[in-house]
N, C-alpha and C positions, 0 to 999 in steps of 0.2 A: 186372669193373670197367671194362676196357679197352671192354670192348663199349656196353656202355652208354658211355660218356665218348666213343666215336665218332659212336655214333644219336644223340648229342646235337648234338657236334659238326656232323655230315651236316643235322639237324635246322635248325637254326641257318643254314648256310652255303645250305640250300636256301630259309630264310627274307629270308635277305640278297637272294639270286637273285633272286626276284621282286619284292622293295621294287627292285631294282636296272632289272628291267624293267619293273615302272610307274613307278619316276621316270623312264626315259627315254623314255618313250613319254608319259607328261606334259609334257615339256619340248619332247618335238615337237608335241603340242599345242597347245603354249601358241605355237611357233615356226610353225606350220601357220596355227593362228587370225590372228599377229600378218601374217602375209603375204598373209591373207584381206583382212585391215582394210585394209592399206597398198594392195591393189587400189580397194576401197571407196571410200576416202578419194581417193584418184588419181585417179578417174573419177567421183567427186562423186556415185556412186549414192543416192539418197533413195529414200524410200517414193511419193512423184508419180512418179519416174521409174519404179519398182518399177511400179508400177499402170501407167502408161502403155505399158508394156515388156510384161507380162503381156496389157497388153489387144490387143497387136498381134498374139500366138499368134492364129493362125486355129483356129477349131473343129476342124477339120480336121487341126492338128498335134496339138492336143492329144489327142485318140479315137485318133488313130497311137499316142501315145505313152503311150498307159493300156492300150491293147491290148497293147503289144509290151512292156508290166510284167507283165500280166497273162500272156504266154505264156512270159516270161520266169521267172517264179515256177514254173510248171509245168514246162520242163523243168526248174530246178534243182532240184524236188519229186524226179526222177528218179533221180538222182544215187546217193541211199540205195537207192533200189529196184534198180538197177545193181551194187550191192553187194550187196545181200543176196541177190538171183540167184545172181550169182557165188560167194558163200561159202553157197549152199545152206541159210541158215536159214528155218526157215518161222515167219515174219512174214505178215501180210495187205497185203495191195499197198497197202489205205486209209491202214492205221496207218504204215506206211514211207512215206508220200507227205507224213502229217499229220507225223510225229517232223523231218525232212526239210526241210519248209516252215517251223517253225519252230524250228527252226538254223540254217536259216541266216537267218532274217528275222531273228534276235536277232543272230547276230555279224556281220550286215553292218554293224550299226548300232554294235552294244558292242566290236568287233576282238577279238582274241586269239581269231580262228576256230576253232583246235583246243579252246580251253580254254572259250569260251563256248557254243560250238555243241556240242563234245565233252560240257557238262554237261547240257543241256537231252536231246540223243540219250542219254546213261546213265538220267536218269528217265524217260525212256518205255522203252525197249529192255529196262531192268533188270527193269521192272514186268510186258515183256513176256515174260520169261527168259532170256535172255542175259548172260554173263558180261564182266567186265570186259576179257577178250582179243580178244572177239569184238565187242566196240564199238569199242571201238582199231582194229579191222581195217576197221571199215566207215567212221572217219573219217580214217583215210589213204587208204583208198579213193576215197573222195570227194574229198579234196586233191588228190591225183592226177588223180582227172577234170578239177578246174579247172583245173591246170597242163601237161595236156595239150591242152584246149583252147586256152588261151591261147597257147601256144608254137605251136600250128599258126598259128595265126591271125596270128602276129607273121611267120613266116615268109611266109606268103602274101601278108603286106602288099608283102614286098620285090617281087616280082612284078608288084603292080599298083598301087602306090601311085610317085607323081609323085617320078623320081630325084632330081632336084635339092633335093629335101627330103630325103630317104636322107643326102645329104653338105650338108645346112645347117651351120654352122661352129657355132651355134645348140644344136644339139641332140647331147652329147656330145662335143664338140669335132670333130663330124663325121666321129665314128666309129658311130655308129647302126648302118651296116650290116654292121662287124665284131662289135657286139652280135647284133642278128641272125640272124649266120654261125653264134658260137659255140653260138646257141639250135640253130639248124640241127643242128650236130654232135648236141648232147646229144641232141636228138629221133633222129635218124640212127640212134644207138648202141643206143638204146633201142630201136624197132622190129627193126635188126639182132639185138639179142636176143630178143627178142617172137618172130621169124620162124626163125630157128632151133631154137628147141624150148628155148631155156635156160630154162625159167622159173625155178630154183632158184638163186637168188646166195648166197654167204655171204663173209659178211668178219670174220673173227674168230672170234667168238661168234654173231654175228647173220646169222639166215637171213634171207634176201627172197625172199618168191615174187610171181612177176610174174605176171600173169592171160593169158591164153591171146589169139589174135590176134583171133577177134571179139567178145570184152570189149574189150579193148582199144581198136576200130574206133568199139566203140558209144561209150566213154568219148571217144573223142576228140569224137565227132559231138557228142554231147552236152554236151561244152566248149563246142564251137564255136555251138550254138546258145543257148547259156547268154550269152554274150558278145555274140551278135550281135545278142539280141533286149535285153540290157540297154542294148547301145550303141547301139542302135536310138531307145530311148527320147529319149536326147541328143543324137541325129542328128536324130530329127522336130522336135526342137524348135530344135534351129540351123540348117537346112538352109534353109528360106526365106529367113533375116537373112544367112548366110556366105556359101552358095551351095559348101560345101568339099567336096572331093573323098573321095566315101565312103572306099576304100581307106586315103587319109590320114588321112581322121579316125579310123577304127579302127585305124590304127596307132597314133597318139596317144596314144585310147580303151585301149589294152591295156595303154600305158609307163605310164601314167597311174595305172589300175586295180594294175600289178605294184610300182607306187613304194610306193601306198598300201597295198597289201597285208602287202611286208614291211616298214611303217615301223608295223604294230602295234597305232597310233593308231587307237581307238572308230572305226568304221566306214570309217575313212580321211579323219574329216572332217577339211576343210585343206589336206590333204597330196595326196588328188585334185586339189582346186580348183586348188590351188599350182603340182601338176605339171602340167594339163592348160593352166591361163593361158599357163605357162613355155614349154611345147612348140610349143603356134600360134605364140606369137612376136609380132611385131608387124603382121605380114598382115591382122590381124581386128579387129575393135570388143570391145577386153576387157571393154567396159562390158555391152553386147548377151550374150559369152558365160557373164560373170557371173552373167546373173538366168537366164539355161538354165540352167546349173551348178545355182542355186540350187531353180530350177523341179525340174531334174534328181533331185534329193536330196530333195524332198518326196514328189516320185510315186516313185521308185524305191526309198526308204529308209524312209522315214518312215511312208508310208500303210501298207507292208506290216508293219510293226513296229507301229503301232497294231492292224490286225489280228490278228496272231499274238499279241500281249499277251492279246485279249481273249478268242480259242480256247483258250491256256494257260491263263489263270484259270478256264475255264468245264470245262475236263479235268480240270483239278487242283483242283477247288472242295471236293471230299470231303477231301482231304490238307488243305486248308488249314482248313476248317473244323474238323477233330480237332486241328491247330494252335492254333488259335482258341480252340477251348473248353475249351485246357488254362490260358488266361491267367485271373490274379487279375480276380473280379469279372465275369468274362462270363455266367456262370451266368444271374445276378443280369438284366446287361443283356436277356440273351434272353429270361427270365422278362416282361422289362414288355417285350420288343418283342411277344414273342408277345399277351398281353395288350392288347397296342395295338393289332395286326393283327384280332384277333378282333374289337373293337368298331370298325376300321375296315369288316373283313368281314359284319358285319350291317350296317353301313352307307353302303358303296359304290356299291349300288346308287339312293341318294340322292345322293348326290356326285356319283354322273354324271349325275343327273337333273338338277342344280343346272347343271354345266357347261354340260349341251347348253342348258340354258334361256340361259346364257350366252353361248352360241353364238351362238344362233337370235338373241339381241337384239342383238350386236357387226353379226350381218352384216345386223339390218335400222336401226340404227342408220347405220350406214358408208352404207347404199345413198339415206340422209337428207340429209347432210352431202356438201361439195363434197368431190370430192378435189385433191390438191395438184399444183399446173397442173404443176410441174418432171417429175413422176412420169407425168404422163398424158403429157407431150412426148417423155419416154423413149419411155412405153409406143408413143407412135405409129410409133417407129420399129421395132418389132417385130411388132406386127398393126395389121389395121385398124380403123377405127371401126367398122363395123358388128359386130363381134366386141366392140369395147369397151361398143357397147351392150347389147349380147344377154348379156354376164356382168352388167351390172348389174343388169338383169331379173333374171335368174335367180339372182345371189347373196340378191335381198330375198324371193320365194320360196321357197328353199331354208329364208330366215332364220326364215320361217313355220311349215314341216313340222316344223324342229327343235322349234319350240314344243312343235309335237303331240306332236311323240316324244318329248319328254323324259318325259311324264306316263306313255306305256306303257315307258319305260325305269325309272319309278319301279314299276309293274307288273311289270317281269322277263318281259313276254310277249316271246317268242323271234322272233318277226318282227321285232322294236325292232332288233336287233342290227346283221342284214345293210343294212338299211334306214338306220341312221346314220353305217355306218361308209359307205356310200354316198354317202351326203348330205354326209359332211365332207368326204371326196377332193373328192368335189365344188366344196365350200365353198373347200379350200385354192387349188384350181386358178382359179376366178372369181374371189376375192380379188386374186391375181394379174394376172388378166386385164382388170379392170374398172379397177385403179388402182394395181396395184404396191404393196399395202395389204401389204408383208410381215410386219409385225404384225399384222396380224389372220390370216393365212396361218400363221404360226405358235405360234399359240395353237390354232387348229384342228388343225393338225398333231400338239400335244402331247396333244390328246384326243384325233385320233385313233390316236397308239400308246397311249395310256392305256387306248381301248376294246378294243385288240386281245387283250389277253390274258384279258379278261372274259365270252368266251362261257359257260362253264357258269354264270352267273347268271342266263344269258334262258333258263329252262326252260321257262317257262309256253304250253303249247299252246295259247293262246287267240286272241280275233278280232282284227284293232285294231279294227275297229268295234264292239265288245261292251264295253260300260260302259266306255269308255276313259276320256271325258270326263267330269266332273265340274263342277256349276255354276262353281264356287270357283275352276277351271282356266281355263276358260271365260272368267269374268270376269278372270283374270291375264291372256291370251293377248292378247281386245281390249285390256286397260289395255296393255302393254306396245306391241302395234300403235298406239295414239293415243297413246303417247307418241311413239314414233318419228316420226309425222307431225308433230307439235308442233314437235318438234326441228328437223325440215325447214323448215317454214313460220317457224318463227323465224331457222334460217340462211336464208334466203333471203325476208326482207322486206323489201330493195332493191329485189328485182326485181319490174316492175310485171306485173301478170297480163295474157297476153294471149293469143288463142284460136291463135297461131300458136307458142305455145312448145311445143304437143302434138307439132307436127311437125317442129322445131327438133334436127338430126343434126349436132352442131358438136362440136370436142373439149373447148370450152369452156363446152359448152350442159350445164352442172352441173343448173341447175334443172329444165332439161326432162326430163330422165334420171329426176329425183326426180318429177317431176308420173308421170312413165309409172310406175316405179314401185308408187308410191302407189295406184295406179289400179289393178293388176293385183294386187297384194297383199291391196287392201281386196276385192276379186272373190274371189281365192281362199281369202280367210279366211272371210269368210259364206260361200259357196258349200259347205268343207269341215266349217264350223262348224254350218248346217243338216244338214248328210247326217247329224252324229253325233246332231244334238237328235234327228232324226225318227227315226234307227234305234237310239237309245239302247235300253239295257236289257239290263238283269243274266242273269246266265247260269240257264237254268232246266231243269234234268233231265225225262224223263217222269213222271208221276206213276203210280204203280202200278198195272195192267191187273187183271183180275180173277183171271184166271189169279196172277199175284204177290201180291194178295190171300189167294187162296185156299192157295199155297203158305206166304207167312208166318204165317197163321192156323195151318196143320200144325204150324210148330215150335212157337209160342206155347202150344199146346195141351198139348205135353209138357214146359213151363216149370214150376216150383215157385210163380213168383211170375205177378200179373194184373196187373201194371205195363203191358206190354207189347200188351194185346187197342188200348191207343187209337192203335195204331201201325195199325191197320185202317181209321182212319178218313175216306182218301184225301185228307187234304190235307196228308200228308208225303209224302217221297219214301223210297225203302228203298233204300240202299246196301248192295251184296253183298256173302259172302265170296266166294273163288276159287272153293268147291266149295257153294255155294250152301245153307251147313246154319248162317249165321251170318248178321243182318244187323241194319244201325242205320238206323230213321227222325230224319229230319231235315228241315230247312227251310233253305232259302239268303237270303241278301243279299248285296250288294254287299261288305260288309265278312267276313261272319259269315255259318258253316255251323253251323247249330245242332243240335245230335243230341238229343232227346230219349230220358231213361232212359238205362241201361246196353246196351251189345249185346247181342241177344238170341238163343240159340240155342247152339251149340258151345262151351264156353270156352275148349277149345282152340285157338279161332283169333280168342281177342280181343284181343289182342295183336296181331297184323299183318292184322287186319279195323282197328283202333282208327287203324296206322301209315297202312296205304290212306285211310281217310278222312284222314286227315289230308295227305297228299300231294294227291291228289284236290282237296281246298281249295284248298291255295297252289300248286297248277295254275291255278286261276282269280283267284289275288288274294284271296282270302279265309282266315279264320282259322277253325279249328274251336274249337266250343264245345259242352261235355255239359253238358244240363241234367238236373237232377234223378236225379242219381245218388245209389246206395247207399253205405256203407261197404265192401263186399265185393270192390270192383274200383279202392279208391283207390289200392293202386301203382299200378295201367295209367295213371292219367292223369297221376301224378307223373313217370312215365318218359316221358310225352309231352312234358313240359318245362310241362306248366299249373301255373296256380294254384288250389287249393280253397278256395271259400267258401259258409260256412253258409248254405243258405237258408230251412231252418227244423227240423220235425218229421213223421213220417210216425207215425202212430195203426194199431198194430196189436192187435187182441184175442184173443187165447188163447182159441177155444171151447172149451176140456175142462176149463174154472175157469167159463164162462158160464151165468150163472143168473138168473132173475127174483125170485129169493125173497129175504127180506129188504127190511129197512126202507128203503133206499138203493134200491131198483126200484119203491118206491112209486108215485110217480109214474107212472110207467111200465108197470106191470099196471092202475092205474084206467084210464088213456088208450085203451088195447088193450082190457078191459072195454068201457069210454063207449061206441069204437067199435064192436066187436061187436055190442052193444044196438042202437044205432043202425042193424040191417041193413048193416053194412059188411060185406066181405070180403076173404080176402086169397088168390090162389094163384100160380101157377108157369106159365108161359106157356111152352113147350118152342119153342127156335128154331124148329122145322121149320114150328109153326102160327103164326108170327111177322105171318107176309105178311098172313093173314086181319084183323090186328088195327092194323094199321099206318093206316089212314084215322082209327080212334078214339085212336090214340096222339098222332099229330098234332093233334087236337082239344085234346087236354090240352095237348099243349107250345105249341101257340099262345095260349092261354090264361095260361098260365104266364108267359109274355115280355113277353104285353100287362100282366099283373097286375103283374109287376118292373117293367113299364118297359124292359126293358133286348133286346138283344138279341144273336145268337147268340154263342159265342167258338168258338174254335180251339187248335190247335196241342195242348196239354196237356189241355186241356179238350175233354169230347165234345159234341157238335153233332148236332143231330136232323136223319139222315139215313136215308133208308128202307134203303138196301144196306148200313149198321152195323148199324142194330140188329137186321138180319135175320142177323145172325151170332152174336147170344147170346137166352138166354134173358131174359124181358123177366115181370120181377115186378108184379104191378097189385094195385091197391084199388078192389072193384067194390061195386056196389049197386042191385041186378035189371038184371043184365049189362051195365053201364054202367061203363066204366071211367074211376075218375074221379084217380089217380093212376099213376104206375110210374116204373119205374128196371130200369135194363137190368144183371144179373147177369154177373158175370165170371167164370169162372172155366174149368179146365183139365180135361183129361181125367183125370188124378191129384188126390186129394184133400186138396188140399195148403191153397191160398188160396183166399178167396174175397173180391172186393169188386164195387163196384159204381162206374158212370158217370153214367150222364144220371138225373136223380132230380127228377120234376117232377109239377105235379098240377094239376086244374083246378079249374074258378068252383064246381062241386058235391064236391069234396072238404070232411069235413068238419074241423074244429078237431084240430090234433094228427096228423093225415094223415103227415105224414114221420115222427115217431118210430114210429108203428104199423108203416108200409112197413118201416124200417130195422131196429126190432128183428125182426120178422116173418122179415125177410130173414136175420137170423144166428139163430134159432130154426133158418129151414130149414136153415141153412149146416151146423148144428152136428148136425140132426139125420140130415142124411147125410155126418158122420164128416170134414169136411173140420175142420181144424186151428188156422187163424188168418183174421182178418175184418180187411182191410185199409181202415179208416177214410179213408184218403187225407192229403195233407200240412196242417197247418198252418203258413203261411207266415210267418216273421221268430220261430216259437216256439223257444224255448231257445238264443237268442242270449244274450250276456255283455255286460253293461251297466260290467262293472270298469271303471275308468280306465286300466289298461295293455289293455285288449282293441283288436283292430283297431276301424279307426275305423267300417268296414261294419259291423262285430258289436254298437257301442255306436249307431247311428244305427238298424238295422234293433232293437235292443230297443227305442231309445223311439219309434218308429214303431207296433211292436206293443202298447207301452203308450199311446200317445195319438192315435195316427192313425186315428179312425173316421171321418173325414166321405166317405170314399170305398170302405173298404171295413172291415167289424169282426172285426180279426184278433184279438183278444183273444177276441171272444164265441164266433168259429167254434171255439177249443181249448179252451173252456168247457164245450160244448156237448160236442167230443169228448171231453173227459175225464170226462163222467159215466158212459163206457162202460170205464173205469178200464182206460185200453189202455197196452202199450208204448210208448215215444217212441223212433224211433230218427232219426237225423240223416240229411238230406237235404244235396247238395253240387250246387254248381257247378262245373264246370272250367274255366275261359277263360284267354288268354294272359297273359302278363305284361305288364307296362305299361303302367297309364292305362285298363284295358279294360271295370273292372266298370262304369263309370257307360253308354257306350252297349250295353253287354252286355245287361243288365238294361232298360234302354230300348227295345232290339230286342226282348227276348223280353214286354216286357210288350206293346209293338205285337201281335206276333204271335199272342196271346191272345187279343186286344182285337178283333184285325179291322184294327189299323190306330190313329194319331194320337189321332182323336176318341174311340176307344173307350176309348182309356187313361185319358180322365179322366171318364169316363159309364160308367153301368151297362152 
């Protein structure tokens, strides 16, 4: 009971203890600050006199005195590193340099040195394994470094510092240098012990070990330069205005520094000021040593405490983050930050398209408009005219390129990058230079840290000259150029035009500035605007050699399915796998890389064949799109992030159900009949004698195109080319060896499928020619054992016309229901359904958003030939 009722006690009286020394270390605050003011107030310092007083530091004092912060920081980085030497813990020299730097940048600012610097060194040191004896050890350690520097340094003052200030009545009652003395002895006593070998003290309870003599040597050096390079700081900066005797001031500098020290008070604010005013006396301009003082305490205090805040936070960002996410409702907050970032993250690379577009028109705006006469009178006393003109040139230029780049910045190609973060330094620095526009300087400035952390979004290896420009851009870039000019000739329709303002070099000559301008601006806009019209155009692969013909053909051959043979017909391009047993034909545009069918070949590698195509694309600024795929491979494309939509039916027939008999083939045995009768015939044309027949194949398809009216298509559709159909067997309807129809047979070296492509006839074919060809054709199919008779797709068939169906699926039904004047989608799945086949569904892939209307628009050009063919046979 007793025990406890004392740790309560102890508890209690230890708690009073420290209310007891921040009240009085408040009250010297508050007594430190009220002596600051009473200076303030005495010598009438304002914020004019601030500026006028700040503006008389020579450049020159101030780079002395940010260096000798700067070197001052680092030795007192050392300090730790001196100790941990000394007490043999193995720390990394970085982390004792970092723990170090900010301990002391915190308690020079926040006081109670042991206890604020003491807690900052426990969380790193602790984290690094050390215990709480061995931190204690390293910050008396370090205390002692300071106070042995300092105390040399006081002593040394007597030496060379002006005696008659030693005995000013002024300072101590003019006992300064029995202060001094007595420092003197203690330093004395303590090296006499250093030097003897005592290093072991005890008194009481309490050991002291003292560090050996060249610890010791280096701790002192390293006070002393601790001191000298801090007092240095508010030496350069009074030394011009005082003219005061270094010695003396660093005596001062030390009384000054050891007042504030032990008076406890946050960084010693006040109670420096107080004691250093007190000490000069009245020898000096207290007004002059005031704004040092003050200058003093921003570079020495201040600036280095905003850094060390922002290294601690960025050290300890993990702690506080698990911090962080233990509070009510952060969950929640992260959840929509993250969610906000993600749709900022898809569209960033817009946002800084927008910016630089921003840019580009602030600095060709600016270079329209006068600038303001007070700002160019500055400027002229910093550079010359000739520098003033040459940035305004070159800011309304610059303001140009930005235009361009901002459109390959909306591209993500990787040249954009280096190229604007160029262009802006650029931008900031002739803003500057032209008229002191610091707003506009600083808006450039914040894109360009905004661009800085954005490189992994320029990946795109592409040209800038490769379909950068766009009409639409184009017309943005001139519109915004002829605004700009507007803008000028509007500010400046005072001024009367006259052929001598071209040559007009004055600080005042605003308009002429703009006439020149104007002039080199509208040059390098056409000038850069021509190069992209004439070397426009979209990125275009080789097209397939024979050799990759021949090789795709191989795999195609051991496919199940005859989807795949119109992938031969070289006006796609074949994208590879890595090991070349997998590949997708396609077609490019500007927006859309369009893959026909599914991948063909391996399936083990359609999956990161399906991810390469797709990278490959938005390499170039393009989106991939699968046309006419199966159901068989629709997770691949759902994993791709696409969307699937219906595009119609694909007609397949079961030969080992296929027969001519029955009342339902009627039709269809008279026709086959008729034509027999009629000297028809029908055979089988073997690739190999392909060549021989291809002058009279052509005879038919020309005849065919001129009878349609219409003429060839593409892409999905095969096309009468002599090196296709010399790659399959080519079924004809002859009559005393005159062929007067055919259609090119598809199929594989396994007897799996069988369809067909090009299916045409001529001016002597007779009545009913295509169903004789077609069935004839699944007669043979079936009579060598192959499986299924692939009809081809029906397009917009077995769409859903409900009222909850998408709005594609309810527009392509009634298309398919009433849309004949262009093409008769109904009668074409008429026609195939008399051969009473399977329906299986055919899909689209394409992106998400907004994409089926020009998807479908692209792919139906692509068929077509192009615009016109889209709405012509």
């Amino acid at each position: 009971m007793f025990a406890v009722a004392f740790q309560h006690l102890g508890g209690s009286i230890l708690k009073l203890s420290r209310t007891l020394i921040n009240g009085i270390s408040l009250l010297a605050a508050m007594a430190a600050f009220y002596m600051v003011w009473r200076e303030i107030t005495t010598y009438q310092v304002t914020w004019a006199t601030v500026g006028e007083i700040v503006a008389d530091f020579s450049s020159s004092s101030l780079l002395l005195a940010f260096a000798a912060t700067i070197m001052g920081y680092l030795v007192l980085a050392t300090y730790d590193l001196l100790a941990i030497h000394h007490l043999q813990y193995k720390i990394a020299w970085h982390k004792t340099l970092l723990a170090s730097f900010l301990g002391f940048a915190i308690s020079n600012n926040a006081g109670h040195a042991i206890i604020t610097g003491g807690a900052v060194r426990f969380r790193f040191y602790s984290s690094w394994g050390l215990d709480t004896a061995a931190i204690g050890k390293i910050i008396i350690f370090s205390s002692a470094t300071y106070l042995l520097g300092a105390a040399t340094l006081l002593c040394a003052a007597y030496f060379f510092a002006p005696q008659e200030e030693l005995h000013n009545p002024q300072l101590l009652g003019g006992h300064l240098s029995w202060l001094i003395g007595s420092v003197a002895l203690l330093l004395a006593i303590y090296w006499l012990l250093i030097l003897s070998g005592r290093h072991q003290l005890r008194w009481k309870k309490i050991n002291i070990s003292l560090p050996p003599a060249p610890i010791s040597a280096l701790q002192t050096i390293a006070g002393i330069c601790d001191l000298v390079f801090a007092g240095l700081v508010l030496y350069c900066l009074l030394q011009p205005a005082t003219q005061m005797h270094f010695m003396w001031f660093f005596t001062l500098y030390i009384l000054a520094q050891l007042t504030g020290l032990f008076s406890q008070v946050p960084g010693g604010i006040g109670i420096f000021e107080s004691a250093f005013l007190f000490l000069v006396g009245d020898n000096y301009n207290h007004q002059i040593i005031l704004i040092a003082l003050l200058t003093y305490r921003l570079m020495y205090f201040l600036l280095p405490l905003v850094i060390a805040l922002l290294i601690f936070l960025f050290t300890q960002r993990k702690t506080f983050m698990h911090h962080w996410q233990t509070l009510p409702g952060v969950i929640q907050l992260q959840n929509t930050v993250k969610t906000l970032s993600i749709f900022l993250h898809k569209r960033l690379p817009l946002l800084l398209s927008l910016l630089t577009l921003g840019a580009g028109s602030i600095l060709l705006f600016s270079g329209s408009t006068p600038d303001l006469p007070e700002r160019l009178h500055t400027l002229r006393h910093i550079i010359n005219l000739p520098l003033i003109e040459a940035s305004h040139l070159l800011g309304s230029v610059i303001g140009v390129f930005l235009l361009i780049l901002a459109r390959a910045i909306l591209l993500r190609i990787n040249a954009a990058y280096p190229l604007t973060l160029l262009l802006l330094a650029a931008g900031i620095v002739l803003s500057l230079t032209k008229g002191l526009d610091y707003e506009e300087a600083l808006f450039l400035t914040v894109l360009f840290l905004l661009f800085i952390p954005c490189k992994p979004y320029f990946y795109r290896k592409s040209n800038l000259g490769a379909h950068l420009l766009t009409p639409g851009w184009i017309a943005l870039i001139i519109s915004i150029i002829i605004f700009s000019i507007v803008i000028g000739f509007m500010a400046y329709k005072e001024v009367n035009y006259a052929h001598e303002l071209w040559w007009q070099f004055e600080q005042d000559a605003n308009a002429s500035r703009f006439l020149r301008a104007t002039l080199l601006i509208s040059i390098i806009a056409c000038g850069t605007l021509l190069h992209y019209l004439l070397s426009r155009g979209q990125y275009k692969p080789q097209l397939p050699s024979p050799e990759e013909i021949a090789e795709a053909y191989a795999i195609i051959n051991t496919q199940k399915n005859t989807e795949h043979y119109i992938s031969l017909s070289a006006d796609k391009y074949l994208f590879w796998s890595e090991n070349r047993d997998s590949f997708i034909a396609y077609i490019t545009t500007p927006k859309y890389w369009i893959a026909l069918n599914d991948p063909c070949g391996n399936k083990s590698t359609f999956k990161s064949l399906a991810k390469a195509f797709r990278s490959r694309a938005d390499l170039h600024g393009a989106k991939p799109v699968f046309y006419r795929i199966t159901t068989e491979h629709l997770p691949l494309y759902v994993d791709l992030g696409l969307n699937l939509v219906k595009l119609g039916e694909e007609a397949h027939v079961d030969l080992s159900n296929f027969t001519l008999k029955g009342n339902a083939w009627t039709s269809f045995r008279n026709t086959i009949n008729k034509i027999n009768k009629e000297g028809f015939t029908f055979r089988i044309i073997p690739a190999a004698a392909c060549a021989d027949h291809l002058a009279a194949l052509q005879q038919v398809s020309d005849q065919w195109l001129a009878h349609k009216k219409t003429r060839e298509k593409g892409f999905s559709l095969g096309f009468f080319d002599k090196h296709y159909l010399s790659l399959f067997d080519i079924a004809v309807v002859e009559k005393n060896d005159e062929i007067v129809a055919f259609a090119n047979v598809l199929h594989g070296d396994l007897p799996n499928e069988v369809s067909i492509d090009l299916m045409r006839y001529g001016d002597k074919a007779p009545k009913g020619a295509m169903d004789f060809l077609l069935t004839n054709i699944i007669l043979w199919a079936k009579e060598h054992h192959y499986y299924t008779f692939n009809l081809g797709m029906a397009p917009l068939a077995g769409l859903d016309d409900d009222e909850l169906a998408p709005f594609w699926q309810r527009l392509g039904s009634s298309v398919f229901r009433l849309g004949n004047e262009f093409y008769d989608f109904q009668g074409l799945h008429h026609y195939k359904e008399k051969f009473r086949p399977q329906w299986n569904p055919v899909y689209l892939a394409l992106p998400r958003g907004g994409h089926l209307a020009p998807v479908i628009f692209t792919i139906t050009n692509a068929i077509s030939g192009g615009v016109k063919g889209s709405f012509s046979k």
